[in-house]
C-alpha positions as CSV (number, residue, x, y, z in Angstrom):
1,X,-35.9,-24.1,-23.7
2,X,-38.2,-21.7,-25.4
3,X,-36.8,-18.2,-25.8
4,X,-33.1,-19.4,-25.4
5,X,-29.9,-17.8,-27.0
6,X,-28.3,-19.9,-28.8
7,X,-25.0,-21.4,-27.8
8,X,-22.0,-21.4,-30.1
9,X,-21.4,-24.1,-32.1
10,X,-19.3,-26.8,-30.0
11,X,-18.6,-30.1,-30.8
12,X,-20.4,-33.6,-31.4
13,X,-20.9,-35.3,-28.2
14,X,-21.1,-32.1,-25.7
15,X,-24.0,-33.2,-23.0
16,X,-27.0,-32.0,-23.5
17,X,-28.2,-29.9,-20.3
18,X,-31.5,-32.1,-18.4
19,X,-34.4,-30.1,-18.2
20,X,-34.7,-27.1,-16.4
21,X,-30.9,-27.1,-15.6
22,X,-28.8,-23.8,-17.2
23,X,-26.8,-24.2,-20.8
24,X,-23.6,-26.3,-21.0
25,X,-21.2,-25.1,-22.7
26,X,-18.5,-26.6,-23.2
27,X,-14.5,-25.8,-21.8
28,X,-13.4,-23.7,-24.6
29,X,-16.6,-21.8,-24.5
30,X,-16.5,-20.2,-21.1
31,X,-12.9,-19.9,-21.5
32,X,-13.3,-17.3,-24.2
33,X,-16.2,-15.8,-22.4
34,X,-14.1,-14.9,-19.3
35,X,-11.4,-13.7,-21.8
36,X,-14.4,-11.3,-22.8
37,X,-15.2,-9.6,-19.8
38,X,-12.1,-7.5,-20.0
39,X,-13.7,-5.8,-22.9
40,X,-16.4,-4.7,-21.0
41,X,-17.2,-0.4,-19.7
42,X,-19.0,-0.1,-16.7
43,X,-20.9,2.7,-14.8
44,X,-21.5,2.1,-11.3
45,X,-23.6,4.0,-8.9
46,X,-24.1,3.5,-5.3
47,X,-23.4,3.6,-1.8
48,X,-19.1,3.8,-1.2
49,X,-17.9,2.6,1.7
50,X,-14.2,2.1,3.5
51,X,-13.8,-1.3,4.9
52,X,-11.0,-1.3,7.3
53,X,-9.7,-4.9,9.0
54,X,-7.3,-4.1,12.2
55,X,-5.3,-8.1,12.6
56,X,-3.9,-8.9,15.3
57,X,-3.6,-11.8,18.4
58,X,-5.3,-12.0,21.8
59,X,-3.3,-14.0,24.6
60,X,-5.0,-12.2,27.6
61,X,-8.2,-10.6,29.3
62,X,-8.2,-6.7,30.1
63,X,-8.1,-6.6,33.7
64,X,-10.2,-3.1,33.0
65,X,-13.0,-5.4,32.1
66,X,-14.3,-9.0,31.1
67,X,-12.9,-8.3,27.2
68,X,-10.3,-9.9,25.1
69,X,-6.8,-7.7,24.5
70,X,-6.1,-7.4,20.8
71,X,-2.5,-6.8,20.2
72,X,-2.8,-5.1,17.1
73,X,0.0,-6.8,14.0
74,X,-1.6,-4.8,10.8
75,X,-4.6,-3.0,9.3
76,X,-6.0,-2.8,5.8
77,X,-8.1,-0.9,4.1
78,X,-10.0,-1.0,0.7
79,X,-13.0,0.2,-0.6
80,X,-16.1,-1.4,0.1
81,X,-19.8,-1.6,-0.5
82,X,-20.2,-0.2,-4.8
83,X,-16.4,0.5,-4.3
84,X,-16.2,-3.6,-3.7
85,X,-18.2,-4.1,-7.0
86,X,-15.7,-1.3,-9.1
87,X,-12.5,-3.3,-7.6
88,X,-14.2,-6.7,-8.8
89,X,-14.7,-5.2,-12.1
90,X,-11.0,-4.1,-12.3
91,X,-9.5,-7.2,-11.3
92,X,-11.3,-8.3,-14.6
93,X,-9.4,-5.6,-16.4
94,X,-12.9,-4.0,-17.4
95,X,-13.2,0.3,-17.6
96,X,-15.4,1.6,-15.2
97,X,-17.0,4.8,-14.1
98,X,-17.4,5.3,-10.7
99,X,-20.0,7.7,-8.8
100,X,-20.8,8.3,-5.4
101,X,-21.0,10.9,-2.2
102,X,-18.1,10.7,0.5
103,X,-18.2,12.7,3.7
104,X,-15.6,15.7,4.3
105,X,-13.3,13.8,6.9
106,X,-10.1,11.7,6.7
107,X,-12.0,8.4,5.7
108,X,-13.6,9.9,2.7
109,X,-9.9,11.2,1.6
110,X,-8.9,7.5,2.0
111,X,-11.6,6.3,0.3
112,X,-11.2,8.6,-2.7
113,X,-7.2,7.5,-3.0
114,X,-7.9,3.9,-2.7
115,X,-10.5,4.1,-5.9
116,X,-8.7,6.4,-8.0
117,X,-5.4,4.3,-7.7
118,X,-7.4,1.4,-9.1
119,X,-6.4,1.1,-13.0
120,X,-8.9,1.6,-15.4
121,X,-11.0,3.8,-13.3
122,X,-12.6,7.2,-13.9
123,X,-13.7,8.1,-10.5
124,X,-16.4,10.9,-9.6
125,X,-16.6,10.6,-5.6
126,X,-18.9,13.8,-4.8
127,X,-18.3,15.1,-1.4
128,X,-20.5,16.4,1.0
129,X,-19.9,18.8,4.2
130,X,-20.9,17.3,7.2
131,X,-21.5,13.8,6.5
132,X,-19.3,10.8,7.4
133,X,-18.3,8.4,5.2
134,X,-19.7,4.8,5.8
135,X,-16.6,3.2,7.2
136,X,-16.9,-0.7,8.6
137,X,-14.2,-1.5,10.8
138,X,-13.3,-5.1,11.6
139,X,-11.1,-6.5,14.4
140,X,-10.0,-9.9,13.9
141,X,-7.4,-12.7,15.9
142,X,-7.0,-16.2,14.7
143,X,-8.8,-16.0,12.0
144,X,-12.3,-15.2,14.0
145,X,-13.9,-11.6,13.8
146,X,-14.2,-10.1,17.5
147,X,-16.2,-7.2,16.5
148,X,-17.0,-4.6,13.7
149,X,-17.4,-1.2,14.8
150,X,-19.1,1.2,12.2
151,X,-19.2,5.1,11.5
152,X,-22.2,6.0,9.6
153,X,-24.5,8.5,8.8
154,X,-28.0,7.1,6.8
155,X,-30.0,9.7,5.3
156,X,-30.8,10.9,1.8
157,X,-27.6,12.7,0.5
158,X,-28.3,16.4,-0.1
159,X,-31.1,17.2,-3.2
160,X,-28.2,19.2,-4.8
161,X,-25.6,16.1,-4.8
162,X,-28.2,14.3,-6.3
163,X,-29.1,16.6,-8.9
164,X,-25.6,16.5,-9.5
165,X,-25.0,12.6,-9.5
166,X,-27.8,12.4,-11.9
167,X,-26.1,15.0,-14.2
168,X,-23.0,13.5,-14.5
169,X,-24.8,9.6,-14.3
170,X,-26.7,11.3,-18.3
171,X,-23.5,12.3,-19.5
172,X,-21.4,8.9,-18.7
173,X,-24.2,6.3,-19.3
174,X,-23.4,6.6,-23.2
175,X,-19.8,6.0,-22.8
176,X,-20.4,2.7,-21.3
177,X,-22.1,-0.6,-22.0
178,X,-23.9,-1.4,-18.5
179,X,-25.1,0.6,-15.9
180,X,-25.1,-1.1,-12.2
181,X,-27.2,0.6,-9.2
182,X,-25.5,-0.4,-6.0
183,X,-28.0,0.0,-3.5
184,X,-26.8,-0.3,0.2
185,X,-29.3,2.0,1.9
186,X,-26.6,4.4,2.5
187,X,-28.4,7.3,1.3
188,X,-26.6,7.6,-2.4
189,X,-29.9,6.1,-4.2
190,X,-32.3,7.4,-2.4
191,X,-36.1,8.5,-3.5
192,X,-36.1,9.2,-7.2
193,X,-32.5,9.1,-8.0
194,X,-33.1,5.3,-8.5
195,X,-36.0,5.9,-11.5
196,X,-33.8,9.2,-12.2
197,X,-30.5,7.3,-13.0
198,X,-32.7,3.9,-14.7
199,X,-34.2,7.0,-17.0
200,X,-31.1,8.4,-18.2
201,X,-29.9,4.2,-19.1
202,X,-32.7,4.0,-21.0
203,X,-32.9,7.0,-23.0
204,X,-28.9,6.2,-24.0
205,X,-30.1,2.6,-25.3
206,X,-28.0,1.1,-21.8
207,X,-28.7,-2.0,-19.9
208,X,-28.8,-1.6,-16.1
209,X,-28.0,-4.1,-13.2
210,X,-29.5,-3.0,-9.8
211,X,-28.4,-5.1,-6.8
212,X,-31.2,-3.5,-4.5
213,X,-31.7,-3.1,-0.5
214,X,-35.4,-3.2,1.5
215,X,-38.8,-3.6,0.7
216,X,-39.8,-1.3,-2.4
217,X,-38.5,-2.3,-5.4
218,X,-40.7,-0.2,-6.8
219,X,-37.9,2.3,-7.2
220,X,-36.0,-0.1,-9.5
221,X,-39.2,-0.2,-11.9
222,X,-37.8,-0.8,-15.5
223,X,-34.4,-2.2,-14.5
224,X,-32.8,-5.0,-17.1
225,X,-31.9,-7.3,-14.3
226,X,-32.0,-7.3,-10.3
227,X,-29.9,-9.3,-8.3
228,X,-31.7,-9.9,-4.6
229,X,-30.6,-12.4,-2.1
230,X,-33.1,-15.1,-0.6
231,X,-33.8,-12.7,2.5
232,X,-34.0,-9.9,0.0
233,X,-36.5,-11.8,-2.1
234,X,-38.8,-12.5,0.9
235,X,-39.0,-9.3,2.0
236,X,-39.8,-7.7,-1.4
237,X,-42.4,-10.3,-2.4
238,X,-43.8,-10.8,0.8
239,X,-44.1,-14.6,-0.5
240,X,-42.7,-17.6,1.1
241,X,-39.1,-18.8,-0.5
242,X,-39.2,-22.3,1.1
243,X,-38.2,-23.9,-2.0
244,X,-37.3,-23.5,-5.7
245,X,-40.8,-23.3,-6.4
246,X,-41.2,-20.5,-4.0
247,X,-37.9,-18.6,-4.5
248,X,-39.1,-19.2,-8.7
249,X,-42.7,-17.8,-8.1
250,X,-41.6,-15.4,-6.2
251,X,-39.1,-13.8,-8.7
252,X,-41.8,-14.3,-10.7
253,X,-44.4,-12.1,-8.9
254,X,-41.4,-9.1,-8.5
255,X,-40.4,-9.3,-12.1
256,X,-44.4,-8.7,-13.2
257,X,-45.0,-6.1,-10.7
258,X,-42.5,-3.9,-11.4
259,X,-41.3,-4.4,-15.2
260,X,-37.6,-5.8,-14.6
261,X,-36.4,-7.8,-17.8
262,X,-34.8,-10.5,-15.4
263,X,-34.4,-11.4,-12.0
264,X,-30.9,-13.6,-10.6
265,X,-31.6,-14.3,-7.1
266,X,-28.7,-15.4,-5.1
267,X,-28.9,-18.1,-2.7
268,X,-26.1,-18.2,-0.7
269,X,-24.6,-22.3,-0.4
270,X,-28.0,-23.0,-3.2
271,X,-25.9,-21.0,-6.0
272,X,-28.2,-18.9,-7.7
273,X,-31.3,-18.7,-10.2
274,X,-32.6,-17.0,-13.5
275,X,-35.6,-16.2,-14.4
276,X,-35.5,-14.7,-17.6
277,X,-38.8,-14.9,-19.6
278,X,-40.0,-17.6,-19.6
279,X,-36.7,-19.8,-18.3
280,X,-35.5,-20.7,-15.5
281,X,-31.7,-21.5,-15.1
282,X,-30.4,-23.2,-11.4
283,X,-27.1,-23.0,-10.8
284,X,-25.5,-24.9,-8.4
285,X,-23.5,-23.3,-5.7
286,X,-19.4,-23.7,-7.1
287,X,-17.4,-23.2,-3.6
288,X,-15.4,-25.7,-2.4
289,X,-14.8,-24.4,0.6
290,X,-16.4,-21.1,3.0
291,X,-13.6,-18.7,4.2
292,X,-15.8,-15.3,4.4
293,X,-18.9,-14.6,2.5
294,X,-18.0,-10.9,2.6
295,X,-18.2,-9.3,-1.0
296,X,-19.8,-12.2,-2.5
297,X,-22.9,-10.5,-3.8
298,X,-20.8,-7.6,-4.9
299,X,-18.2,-9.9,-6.9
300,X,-21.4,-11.7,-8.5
301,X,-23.1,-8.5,-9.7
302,X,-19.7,-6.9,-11.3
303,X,-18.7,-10.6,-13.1
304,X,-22.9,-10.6,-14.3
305,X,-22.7,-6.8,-15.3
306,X,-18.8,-7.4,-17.2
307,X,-20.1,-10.3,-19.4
308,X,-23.8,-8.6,-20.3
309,X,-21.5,-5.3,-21.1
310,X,-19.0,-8.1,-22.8
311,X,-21.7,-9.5,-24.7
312,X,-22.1,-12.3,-23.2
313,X,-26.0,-14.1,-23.0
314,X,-27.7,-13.2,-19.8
315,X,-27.6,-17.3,-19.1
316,X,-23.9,-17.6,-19.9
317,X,-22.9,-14.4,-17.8
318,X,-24.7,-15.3,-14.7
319,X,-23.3,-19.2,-15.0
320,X,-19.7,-17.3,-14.9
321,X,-20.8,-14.8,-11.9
322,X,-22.0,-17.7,-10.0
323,X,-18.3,-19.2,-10.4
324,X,-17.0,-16.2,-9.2
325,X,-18.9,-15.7,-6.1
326,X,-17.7,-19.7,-5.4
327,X,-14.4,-18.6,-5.8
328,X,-14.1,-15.1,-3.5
329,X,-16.0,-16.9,-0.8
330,X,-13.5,-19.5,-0.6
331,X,-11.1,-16.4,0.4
332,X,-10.4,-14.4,3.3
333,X,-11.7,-10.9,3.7
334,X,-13.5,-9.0,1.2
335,X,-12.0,-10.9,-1.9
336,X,-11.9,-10.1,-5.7
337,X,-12.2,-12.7,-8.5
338,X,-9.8,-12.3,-11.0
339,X,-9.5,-13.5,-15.2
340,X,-6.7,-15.9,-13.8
341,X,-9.0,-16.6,-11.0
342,X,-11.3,-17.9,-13.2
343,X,-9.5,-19.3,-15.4
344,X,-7.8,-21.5,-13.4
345,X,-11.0,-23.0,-12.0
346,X,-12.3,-23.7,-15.1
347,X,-9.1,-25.5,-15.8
348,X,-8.6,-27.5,-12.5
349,X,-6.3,-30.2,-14.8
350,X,-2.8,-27.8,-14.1
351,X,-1.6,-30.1,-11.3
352,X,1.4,-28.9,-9.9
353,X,1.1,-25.6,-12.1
354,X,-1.9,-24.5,-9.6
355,X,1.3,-23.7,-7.1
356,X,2.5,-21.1,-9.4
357,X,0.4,-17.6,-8.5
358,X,1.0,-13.9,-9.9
359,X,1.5,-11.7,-6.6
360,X,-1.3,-10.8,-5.6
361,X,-3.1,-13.9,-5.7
362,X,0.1,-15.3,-3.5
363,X,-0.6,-12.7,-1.1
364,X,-4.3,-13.8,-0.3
365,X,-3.1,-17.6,-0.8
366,X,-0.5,-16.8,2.3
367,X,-3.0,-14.8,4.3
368,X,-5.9,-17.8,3.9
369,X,-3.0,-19.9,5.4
370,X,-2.1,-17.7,7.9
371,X,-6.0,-17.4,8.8
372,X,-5.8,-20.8,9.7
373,X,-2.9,-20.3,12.3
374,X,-0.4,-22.2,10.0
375,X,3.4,-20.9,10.1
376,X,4.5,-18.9,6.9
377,X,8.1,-19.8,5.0
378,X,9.7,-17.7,2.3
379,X,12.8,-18.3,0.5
380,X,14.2,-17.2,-2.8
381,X,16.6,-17.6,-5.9
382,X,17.2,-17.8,-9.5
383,X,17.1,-21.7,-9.2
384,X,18.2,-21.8,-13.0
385,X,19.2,-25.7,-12.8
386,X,17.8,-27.1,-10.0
387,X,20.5,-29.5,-8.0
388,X,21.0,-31.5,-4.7
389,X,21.9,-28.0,-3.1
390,X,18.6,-26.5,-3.9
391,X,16.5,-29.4,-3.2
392,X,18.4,-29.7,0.7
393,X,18.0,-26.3,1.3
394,X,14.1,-26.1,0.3
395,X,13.8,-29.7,2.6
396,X,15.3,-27.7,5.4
397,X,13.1,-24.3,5.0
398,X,9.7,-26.9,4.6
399,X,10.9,-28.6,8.3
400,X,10.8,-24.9,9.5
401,X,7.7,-24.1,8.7
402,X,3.7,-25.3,7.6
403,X,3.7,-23.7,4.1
404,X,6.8,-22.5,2.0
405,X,6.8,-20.2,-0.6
406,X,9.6,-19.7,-3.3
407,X,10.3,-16.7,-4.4
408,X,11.4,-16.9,-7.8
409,X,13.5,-14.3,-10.1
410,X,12.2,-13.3,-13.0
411,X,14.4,-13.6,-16.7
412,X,14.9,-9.8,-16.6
413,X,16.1,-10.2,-13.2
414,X,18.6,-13.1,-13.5
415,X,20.0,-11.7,-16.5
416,X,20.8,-8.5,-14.4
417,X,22.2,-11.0,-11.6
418,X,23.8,-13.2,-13.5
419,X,24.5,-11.8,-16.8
420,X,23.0,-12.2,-20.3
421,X,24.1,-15.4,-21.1
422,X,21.2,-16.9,-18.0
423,X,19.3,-17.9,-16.9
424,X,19.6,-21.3,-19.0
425,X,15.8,-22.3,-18.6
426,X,13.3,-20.0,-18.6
427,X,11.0,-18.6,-15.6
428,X,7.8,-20.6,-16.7
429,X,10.4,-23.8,-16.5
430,X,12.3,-22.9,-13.6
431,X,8.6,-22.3,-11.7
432,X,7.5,-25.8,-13.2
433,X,9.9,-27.7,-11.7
434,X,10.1,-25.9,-8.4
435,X,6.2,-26.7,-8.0
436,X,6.5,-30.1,-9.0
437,X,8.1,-30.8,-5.5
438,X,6.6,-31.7,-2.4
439,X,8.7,-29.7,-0.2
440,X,7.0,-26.2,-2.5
441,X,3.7,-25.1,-1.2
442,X,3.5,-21.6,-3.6
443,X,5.7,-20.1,-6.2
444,X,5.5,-16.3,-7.0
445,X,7.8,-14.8,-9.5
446,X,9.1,-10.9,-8.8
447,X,10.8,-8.8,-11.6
448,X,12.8,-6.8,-8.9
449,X,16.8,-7.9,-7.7
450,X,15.9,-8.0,-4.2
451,X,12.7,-9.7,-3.3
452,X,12.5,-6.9,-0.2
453,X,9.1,-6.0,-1.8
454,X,7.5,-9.2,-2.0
455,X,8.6,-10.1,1.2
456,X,6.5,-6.8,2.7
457,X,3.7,-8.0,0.9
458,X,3.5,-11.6,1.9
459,X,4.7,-11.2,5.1
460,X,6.6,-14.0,6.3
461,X,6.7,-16.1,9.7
462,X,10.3,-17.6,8.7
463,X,13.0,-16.4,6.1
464,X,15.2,-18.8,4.7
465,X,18.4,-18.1,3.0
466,X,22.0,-20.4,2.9
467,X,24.4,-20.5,5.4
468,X,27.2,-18.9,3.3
469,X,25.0,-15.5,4.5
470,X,24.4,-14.0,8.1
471,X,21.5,-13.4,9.2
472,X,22.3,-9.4,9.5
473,X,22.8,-10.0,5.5
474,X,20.0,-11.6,4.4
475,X,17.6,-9.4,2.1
476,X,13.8,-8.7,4.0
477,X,15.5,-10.4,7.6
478,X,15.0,-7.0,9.7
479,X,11.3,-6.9,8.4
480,X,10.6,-10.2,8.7
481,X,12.0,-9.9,12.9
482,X,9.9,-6.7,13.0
483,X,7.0,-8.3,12.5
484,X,8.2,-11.0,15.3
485,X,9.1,-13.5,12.7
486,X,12.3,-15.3,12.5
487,X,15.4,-15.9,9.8
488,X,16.9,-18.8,9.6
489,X,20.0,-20.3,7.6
490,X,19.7,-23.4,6.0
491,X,22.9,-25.6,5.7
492,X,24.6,-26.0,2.4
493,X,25.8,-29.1,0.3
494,X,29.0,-28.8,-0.5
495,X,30.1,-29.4,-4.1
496,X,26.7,-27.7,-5.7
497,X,26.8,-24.4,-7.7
498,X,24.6,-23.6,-10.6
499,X,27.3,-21.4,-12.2
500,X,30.1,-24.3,-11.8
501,X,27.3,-26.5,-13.5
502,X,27.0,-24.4,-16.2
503,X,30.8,-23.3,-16.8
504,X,31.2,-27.3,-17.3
505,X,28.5,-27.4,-19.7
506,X,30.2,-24.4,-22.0
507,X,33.2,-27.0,-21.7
């Protein structure tokens, strides 16, 4: 295509890309690219918000009125709106700079904890007297949303926060590679501070990425690259989006009337497209499956602005967002997409080694389960040479449940357990082998003696342990029964110890 960067050499026999169809590069290429994005420095300004999801279960009817009874289990909070866009570009393992205005009230101080416990983040959360901070509350049983209640105020924030915002936006611009404007209509960038903030990008050599709200785009005149949805496009083009054509021309007619240097429309189960000069680059949509759409504009515009700050090709950097809003979608809640994240789609070949998740990425593995109304099992060990003893003690825990995770010492930690002479295999192998069977749904690996702490994390229906414990001994049991779950004891096979094993080994 005319006007095209270049793709890195890759070798003979790669595909060529049809027409009108995005770059294709090859496995090793977007491989490295995703392992770029961590190099990336972000500044994001916009509208913070603090999403807060209340689960629980309904069984009755209020007899105060015709309304569902939500027993309430847990809550969550985490920051939302631009916040959702920092935490996506710190799952990445990016730097980023993080501005915005936060009421004077118990949400904002939340709000404010939540982002500066984040790593890599240099947070500058203005506050202002008298306004309350955008919070979006979300009640939800069975996996279904009942209702969303929100506290808002929408207005302008005050002239003198603004000043201020813009301020400290000048002086932080140069000590990043990509400025993103994340525009929720909130009151953070509103009137000039839009044209204000682009100005100060500009005259520091920066790139910005505005993911914009409403009808006058006019206030992101000069932007790098905008980011509007279908519905978004419509209503800023005032030109029909019926088809490619349509959503193309009008992208087209926005990008002209206002100056941008690209536009990357989103389009929802149609992926996404680029128009960037003269090209145009359609990306199919990448999800396999639709959990919760939430966040999925805000995990596309922080992957987009990581590679372009990265230095990644605008084509290349949007083909890797587009993956990325596949992937949080097919989560539950308002999702992040990590490197592994990534990574591991673009490697779907691992087989059984797709069981074996880091901690967090167990934790929202077991609560997409859970969402579907499926019983939760945990157990744990070392299991340093897997035997008959194991294997009928994971059969029994799998009959007990719909999904079984292992929890699985770490070296440091079997080495405290066990001594320094174990464990004999490795935890890569030992987590191998345990995901190779049919009885192991997940395998997470903890670092700590006890796995108390990934237990309260994951949240388990059933906990497992042998029968040569009671259930008042077993490790996480009271939480687990807290929490109305249960502990059972599986029955052991006489005649199968790893330590035995291995003191007949050393002869």
């Amino acid at each position: 295509m005319q006007g095209q960067e270049p793709l890195p050499a890759t070798p003979a026999g790669r595909a060529a890309a049809p027409e009108g169809a995005p770059p294709v590069p090859d496995h090793a290429d977007l491989v490295e690219a995703v392992r770029q994005l961590k190099r990336a420095s972000v500044l994001v300004v916009g509208d913070a918000m603090l999403d807060r999801y209340v689960y629980g279960v309904v069984k009755r009817i209020s007899p105060e009125a015709p309304v569902p009874v939500l027993a309430v289990e847990r809550e969550v909070a985490m920051p939302g709106g631009a916040g959702n866009v920092v935490r996506n570009l710190t799952a990445l393992g990016a730097a980023v700079a993080f501005l915005s205005v936060v009421g004077d009230d118990q949400a904002g101080s939340d709000l404010t904890g939540l982002v500066g416990g984040q790593p890599g983040v240099e947070p500058w959360l203005l506050v202002q007297g008298g306004r309350a901070t955008t919070t979006k509350t979300r009640y939800i049983a069975s996996g279904q949303q009942m209702l969303r209640a929100d506290h808002e105020i929408i207005r302008p924030i005050q002239q003198r926060l603004a000043d201020r915002l813009v301020r400290i936006a000048t002086d932080t611009v140069a000590a990043t590679s990509v400025m993103v404007l994340s525009d929720y209509s909130k009151g953070v960038l509103a009137g000039d501070v839009p044209a204000r903030l682009i100005a100060a990008a500009k005259s520091a050599g920066r790139r910005v990425v505005v993911d914009p709200k409403g009808e006058d785009f006019s206030r992101y005149a000069g932007a790098d690259i905008i980011t509007p949805n279908r519905a978004e496009l419509a209503l800023a083009s005032g030109l029909p989006i019926d088809s490619e054509e349509d959503i193309v021309a009008a992208a087209r007619a926005l990008r002209d009337r206002h100056g941008f240097g690209a536009v990357l429309v989103t389009r929802s189960e149609d992926g996404m497209t680029l128009l960037e000069g003269d090209d145009i680059h359609h990306f199919p949509a990448e999800a396999p499956e639709v959990h919760d759409v939430s966040g999925a504009g805000d995990t596309a515009v922080a992957v987009l602005a990581a590679g372009m700050a990265a230095g990644l090709s605008l084509p290349l950097a949007a083909r890797i967002a587009n993956i990325a809003g596949g992937l949080v979608v097919g989560k539950v809640g308002t999702a992040v997409a990590r490197e592994s994240d990534l990574l591991e789609a673009l490697t779907p070949e691992r087989g059984a080694l797709r069981k074996v998740l880091r901690r967090a990425a167990a934790a929202e593995q077991v609560e997409r389960w859970r969402q579907r109304g499926w019983r939760v099992g945990f157990t744990n060990g070392c299991f340093d040479l897997l035997h008959p003893g194991h294997v009928h003690l994971l059969e029994q825990a799998r009959s007990w449940c719909d999904r079984l995770v292992v929890g699985l010492n770490a070296d440091s930690s079997v080495k405290r357990l066990k001594g320094p002479t174990r464990p004999i295999q490795p935890e890569a192998a030992r987590a191998a082998v345990l995901a190779s069977l049919a009885t192991v749904d997940l395998v997470t690996i903890f670092e700590e003696d006890t796995p108390v702490e990934l237990i309260h994390l994951l949240r388990p229906d059933v906990l497992v342990k042998g029968a040569d414990y009671t259930v008042d001994q077993v490790v996480g049991g009271e939480l687990v029964q807290e929490w109305g779950g249960v502990v059972k004891l599986a029955e052991l096979l006489p005649g199968n110890s790893t330590t035995a094993t291995v003191a007949r080994m050393r002869g």
